[in-house]
C-alpha positions as CSV (number, residue, x, y, z in Angstrom):
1,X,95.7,89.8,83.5
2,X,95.1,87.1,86.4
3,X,98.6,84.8,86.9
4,X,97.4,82.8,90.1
5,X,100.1,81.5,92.3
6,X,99.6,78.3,93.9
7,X,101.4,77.1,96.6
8,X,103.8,75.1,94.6
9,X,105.4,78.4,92.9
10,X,105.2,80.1,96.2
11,X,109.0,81.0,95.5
12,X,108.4,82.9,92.2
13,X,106.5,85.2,94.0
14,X,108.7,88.4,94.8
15,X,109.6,89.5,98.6
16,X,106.2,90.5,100.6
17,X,106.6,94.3,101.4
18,X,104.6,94.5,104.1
19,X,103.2,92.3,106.8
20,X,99.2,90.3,106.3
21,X,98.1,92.5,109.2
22,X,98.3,95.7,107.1
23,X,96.4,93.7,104.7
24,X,93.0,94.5,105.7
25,X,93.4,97.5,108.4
26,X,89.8,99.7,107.5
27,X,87.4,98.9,110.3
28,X,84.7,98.3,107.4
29,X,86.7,96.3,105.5
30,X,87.3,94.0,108.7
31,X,83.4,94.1,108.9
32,X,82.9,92.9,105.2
33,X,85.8,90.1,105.4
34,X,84.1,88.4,108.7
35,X,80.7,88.7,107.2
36,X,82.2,86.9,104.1
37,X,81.1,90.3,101.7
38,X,84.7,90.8,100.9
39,X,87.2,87.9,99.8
40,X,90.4,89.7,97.9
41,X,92.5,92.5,98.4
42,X,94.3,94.5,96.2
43,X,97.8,96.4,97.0
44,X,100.3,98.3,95.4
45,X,102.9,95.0,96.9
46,X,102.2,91.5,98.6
47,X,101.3,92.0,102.1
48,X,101.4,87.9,102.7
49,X,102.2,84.5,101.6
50,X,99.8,82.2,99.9
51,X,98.8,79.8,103.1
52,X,99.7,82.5,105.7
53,X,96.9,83.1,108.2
54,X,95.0,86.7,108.9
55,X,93.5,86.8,112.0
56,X,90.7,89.6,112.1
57,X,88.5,90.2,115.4
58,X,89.5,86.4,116.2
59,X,88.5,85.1,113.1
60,X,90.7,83.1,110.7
61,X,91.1,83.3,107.1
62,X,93.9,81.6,105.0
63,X,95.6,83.3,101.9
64,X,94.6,80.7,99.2
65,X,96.0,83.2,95.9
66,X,98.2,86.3,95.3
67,X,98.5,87.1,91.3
68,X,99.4,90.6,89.6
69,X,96.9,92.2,88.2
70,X,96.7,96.1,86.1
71,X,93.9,98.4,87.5
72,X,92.5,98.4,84.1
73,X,91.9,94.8,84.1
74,X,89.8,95.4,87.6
75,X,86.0,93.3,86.2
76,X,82.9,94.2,88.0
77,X,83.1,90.8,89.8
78,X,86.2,91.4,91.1
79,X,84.9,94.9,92.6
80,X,82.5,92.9,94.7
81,X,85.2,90.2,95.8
82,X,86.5,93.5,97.4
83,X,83.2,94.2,98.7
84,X,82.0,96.8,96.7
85,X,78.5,96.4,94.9
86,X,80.3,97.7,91.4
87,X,83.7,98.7,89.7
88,X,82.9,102.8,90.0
89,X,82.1,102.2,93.8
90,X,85.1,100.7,94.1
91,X,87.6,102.9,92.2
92,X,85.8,105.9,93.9
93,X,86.5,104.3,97.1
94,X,90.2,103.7,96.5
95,X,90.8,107.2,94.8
96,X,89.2,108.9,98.1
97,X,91.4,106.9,100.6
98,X,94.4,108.4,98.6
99,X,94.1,111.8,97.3
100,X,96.0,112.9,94.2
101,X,96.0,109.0,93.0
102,X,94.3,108.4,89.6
103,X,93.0,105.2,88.0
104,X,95.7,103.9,85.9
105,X,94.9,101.3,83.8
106,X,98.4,100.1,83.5
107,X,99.1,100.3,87.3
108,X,99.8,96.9,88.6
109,X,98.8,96.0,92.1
110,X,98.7,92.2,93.6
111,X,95.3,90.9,94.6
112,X,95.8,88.2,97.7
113,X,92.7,86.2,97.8
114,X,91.7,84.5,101.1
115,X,88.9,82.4,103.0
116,X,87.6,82.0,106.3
117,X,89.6,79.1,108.1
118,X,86.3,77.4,110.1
């Protein structure tokens, strides 16, 4: 399920639960956002608002979307807007960064979208 939230419904949006510099903290994440190899993030909450600015290794990009979305709607496209070149490197990457976790397919995490600001 994709519900993208544009700026005009910026208020239906629940509270952010963590900052948009926690957003993307991995060092080879950073890498994959500057080099334009990775344009969404998913969390377990919203980590900014839609228009807020991330600033990574004094680069710019804007948060143009945050939506819900369940882990078992996670498409093979979406794996490589996270950088990944498919949906099993990706889950295998996610499981491994927190141990015990498993896939659920009815876990809901919020995907913030974002662009380099040139």
């Amino acid at each position: 399920m994709k519900i993208e939230r544009k700026c005009s419904d910026l208020s239906s949006l629940p509270e952010k639960t963590c900052t948009i510099e926690k957003l993307v903290t991995i060092p080879k994440d950073v890498e994959k956002v500057i080099a334009g190899k990775k344009t969404a993030t998913r969390r377990n909450g919203i980590y900014a608002d839609i228009g807020e600015i991330m600033e990574l290794d004094g680069k710019k990009f804007k948060v143009d979307a945050i939506y819900p979305q369940y882990l078992g709607d996670v498409t093979e496209i979406d794996a490589r807007r996270e950088g990944y070149d498919d949906l099993e490197s990706y889950k295998q990457s996610i499981l491994s960064m927190h141990p015990g976790m498993r896939w659920a397919p009815k876990m809901q995490v919020w995907v913030h979208e974002y662009s380099p600001i040139n």
